[in-house]
C-alpha positions in Angstrom: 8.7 8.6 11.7 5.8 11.1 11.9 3.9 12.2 8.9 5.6 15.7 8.4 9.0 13.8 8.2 7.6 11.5 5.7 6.2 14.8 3.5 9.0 16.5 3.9 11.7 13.7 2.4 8.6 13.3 0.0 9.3 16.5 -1.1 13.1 16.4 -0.7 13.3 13.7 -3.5 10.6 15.0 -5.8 13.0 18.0 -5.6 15.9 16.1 -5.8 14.6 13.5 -9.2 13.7 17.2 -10.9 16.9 18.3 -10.6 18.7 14.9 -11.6 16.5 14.5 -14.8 16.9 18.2 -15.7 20.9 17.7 -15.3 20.9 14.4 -17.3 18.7 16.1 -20.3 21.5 18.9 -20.7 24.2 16.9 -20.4 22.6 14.4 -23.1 21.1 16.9 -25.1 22.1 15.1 -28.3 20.5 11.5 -27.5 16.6 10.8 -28.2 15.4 7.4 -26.5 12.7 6.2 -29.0 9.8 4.6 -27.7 9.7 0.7 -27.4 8.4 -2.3 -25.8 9.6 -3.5 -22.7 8.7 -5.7 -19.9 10.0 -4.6 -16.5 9.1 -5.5 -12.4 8.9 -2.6 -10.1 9.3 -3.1 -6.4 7.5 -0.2 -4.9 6.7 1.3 -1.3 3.7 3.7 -0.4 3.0 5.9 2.5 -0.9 5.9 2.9 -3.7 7.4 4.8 -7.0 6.2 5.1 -10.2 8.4 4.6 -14.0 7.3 4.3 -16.7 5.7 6.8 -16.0 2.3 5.8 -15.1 -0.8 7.8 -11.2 0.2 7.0 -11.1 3.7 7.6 -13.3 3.7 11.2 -10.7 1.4 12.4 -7.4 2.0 11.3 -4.9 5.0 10.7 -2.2 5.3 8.6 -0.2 2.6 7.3 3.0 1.9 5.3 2.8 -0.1 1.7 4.9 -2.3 0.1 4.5 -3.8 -3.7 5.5 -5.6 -6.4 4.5 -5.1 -10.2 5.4 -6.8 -13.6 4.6 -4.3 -16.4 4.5 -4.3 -20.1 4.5 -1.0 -22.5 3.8 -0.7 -26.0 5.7 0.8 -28.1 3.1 4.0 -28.1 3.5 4.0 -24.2 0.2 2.0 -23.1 0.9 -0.3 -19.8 -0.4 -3.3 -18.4 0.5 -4.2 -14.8 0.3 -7.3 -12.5 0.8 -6.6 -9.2 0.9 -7.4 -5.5 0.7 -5.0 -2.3 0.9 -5.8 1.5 0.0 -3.1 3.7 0.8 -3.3 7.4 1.8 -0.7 9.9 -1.1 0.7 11.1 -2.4 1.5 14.6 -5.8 0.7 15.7 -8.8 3.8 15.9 -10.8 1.6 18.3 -10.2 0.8 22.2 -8.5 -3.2 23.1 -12.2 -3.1 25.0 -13.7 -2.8 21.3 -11.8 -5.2 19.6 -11.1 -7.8 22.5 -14.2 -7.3 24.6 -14.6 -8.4 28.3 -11.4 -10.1 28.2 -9.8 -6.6 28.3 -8.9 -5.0 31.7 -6.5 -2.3 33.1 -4.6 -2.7 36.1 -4.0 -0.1 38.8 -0.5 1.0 37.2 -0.8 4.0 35.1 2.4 2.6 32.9 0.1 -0.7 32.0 -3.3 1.2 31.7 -1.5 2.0 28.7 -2.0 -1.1 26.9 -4.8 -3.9 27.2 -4.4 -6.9 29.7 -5.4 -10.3 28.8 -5.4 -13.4 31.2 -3.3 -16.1 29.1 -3.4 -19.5 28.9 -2.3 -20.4 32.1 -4.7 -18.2 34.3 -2.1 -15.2 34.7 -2.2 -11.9 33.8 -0.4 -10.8 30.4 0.2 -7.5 28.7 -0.8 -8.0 24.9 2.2 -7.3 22.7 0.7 -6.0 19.8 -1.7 -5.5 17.3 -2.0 -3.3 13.6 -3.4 -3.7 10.6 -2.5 -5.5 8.1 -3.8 -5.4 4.5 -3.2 -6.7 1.2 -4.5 -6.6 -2.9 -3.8 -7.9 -6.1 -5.2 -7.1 -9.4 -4.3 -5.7 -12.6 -4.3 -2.0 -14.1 -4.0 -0.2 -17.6 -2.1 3.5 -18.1 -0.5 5.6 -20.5 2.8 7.1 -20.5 2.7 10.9 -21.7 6.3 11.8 -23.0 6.8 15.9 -23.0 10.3 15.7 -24.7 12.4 13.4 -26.5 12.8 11.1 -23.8 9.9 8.9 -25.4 9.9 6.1 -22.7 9.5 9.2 -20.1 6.8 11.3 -19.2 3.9 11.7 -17.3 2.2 8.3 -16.0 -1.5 7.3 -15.4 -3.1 4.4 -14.2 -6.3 3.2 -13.3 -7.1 -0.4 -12.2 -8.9 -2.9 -10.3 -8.4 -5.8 -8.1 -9.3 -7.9 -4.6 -8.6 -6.1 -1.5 -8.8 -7.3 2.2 -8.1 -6.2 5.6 -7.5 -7.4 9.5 -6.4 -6.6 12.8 -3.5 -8.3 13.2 -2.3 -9.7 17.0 1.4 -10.6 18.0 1.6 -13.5 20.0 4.3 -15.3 19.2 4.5 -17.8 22.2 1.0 -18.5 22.0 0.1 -17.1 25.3 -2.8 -16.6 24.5 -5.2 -19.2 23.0 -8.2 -16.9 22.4 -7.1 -14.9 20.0 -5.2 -18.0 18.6 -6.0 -19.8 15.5 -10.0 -20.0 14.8 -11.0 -18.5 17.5 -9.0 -15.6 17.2 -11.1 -14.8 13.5 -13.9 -13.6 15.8 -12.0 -10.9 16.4 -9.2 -9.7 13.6 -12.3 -8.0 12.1 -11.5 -9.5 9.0 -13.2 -7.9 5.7 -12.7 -8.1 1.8 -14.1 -7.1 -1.8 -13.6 -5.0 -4.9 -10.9 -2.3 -5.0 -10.4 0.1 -7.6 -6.8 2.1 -7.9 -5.7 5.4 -9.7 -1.9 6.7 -10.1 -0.7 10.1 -11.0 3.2 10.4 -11.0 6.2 10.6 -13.3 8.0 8.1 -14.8 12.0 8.9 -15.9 13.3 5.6 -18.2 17.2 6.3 -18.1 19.5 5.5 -20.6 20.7 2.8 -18.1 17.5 1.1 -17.5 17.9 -0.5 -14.1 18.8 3.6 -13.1 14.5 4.2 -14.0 12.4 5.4 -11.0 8.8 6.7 -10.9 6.8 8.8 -8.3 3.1 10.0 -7.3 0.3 10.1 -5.9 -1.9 6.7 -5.6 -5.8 6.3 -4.8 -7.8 3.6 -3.6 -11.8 3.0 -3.8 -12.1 0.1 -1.4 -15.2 -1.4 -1.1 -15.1 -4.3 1.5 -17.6 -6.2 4.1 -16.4 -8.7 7.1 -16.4 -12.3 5.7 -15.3 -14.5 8.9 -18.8 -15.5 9.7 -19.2 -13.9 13.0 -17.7 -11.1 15.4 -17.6 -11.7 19.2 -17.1 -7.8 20.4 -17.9 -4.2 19.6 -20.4 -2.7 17.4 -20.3 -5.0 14.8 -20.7 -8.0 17.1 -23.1 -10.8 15.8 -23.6 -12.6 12.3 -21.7 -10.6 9.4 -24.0 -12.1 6.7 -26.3 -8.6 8.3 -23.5 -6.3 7.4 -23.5 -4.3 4.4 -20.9 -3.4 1.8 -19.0 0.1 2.7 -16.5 2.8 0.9 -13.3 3.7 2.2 -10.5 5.1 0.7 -6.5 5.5 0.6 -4.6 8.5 -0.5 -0.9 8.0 -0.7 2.5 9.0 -1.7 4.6 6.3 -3.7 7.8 5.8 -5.1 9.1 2.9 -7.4 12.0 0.8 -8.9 12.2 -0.1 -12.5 13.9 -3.6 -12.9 13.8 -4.0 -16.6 13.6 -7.7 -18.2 13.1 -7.2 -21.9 13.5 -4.1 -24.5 12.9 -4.7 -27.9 16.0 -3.5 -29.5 15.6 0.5 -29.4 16.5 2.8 -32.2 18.9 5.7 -30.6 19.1 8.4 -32.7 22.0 11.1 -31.9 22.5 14.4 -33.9 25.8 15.8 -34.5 26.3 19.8 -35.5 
């Protein structure tokens, strides 16, 4: 799915959640949800895209994002989260000669000059099957829900946080063809990196009346500030010792969308009005 389809039903749902919430206020235009404490887990999934001149963003492209957060709010709307997110997905900016070095050739075929051939384990030649990115992070953050009606667990949501966050290439070799990229070798070349990651979100969180009904949406950034850590890189331009490199800024910008799963309100006081 190319990025313009992705916007697009982006769009189509923001659209679509305006128009639900909107309906569901005038058809409960008597009921106001008071503010509470709860505790909820929010399974969550991201479309990003990398920007920067760091170690992630000179090597990869865009990549898909999946999450999971436990989350507490006060009864005047402040959150805490705990959360997890794997990223994978992503192509590769650099050439299989840049990554995989002289093990790399092409053959005379134009159909397999289009990906990298690597003689396996037992002297032949193999096609590669594939490689991505793959990321992950865990930390914690702190927001503030902003109710604008009498939905008081609803509003606008803001976050801003801080955690560990890592990146590698990541090769598919399930036989194990292919011993050199197998195991500990293989860390000379995944490219490996990690460090310090902080995290905004700007969306809108709608708290039904039926809680397990509750979504949220918007835009999350990341400040990712990473450096290799396997030691040593056989290939490309970072080949040599990594204890040389230095720390570098890159960034994610995406869209994402959540579940709320609630696991404890503290009894709510619903107040209706009759005329």
């Amino acid at each position: 799915m190319g990025k313009k389809s992705l916007l697009f039903l982006f769009i189509i749902f923001a659209l679509h959640t305006t128009i639900f919430s909107q309906e569901f206020y005038r058809r409960d235009k008597n009921y106001v949800d008071s503010a509470t404490f709860m505790i909820w887990a929010s399974p969550n999934f991201s479309f990003q895209f990398p920007f920067g001149k760091g170690y992630l963003a000179s090597t990869f492209n865009h990549n898909y994002c999946i999450g999971l957060d436990l989350t507490l709010k006060t009864k005047s709307n402040w959150t805490l989260d705990f959360g997890f997110n794997y990223m994978f997905g992503s192509k590769i900016k650099k050439s299989p000669k840049e990554i995989l070095g002289d093990m790399v050739f092409f053959g005379e075929d134009d159909l397999l000059q289009k990906k990298p051939i690597v003689f396996n384990g037992a002297g032949n030649n193999s096609i590669l099957l594939a490689y991505e990115g793959r990321y992950w992070f865990f930390g914690a953050s702190v927001g503030k829900i902003i109710p604008f009606n009498r939905w008081k667990n609803s509003g606008f949501w803001v976050k801003v946080g801080i955690g560990y966050f890592g990146h590698k290439i990541n090769f598919t070799d399930p036989n194990k063809y292919f011993p050199q990229i197998s195991k500990e070798y293989g860390y000379g070349y995944d490219q490996r990196s990690q460090g310090v990651a902080l995290n905004q979100f700007f969306g809108y969180m709608f708290m039904q009346k039926r809680r397990v009904l509750s979504f949220y949406a918007g835009v999350e950034l990341w400040e990712i500030f990473s450096k290799p850590d396997r030691g040593y890189i056989f290939t490309g331009e970072l080949a040599g010792p990594t204890n040389n490199l230095k720390t570098k800024f890159s960034g994610l910008v995406g869209i994402k969308l959540g579940w709320i799963l609630p696991f404890y309100e503290k009894k709510r006081v619903t107040t209706l009005y009759y005329y």
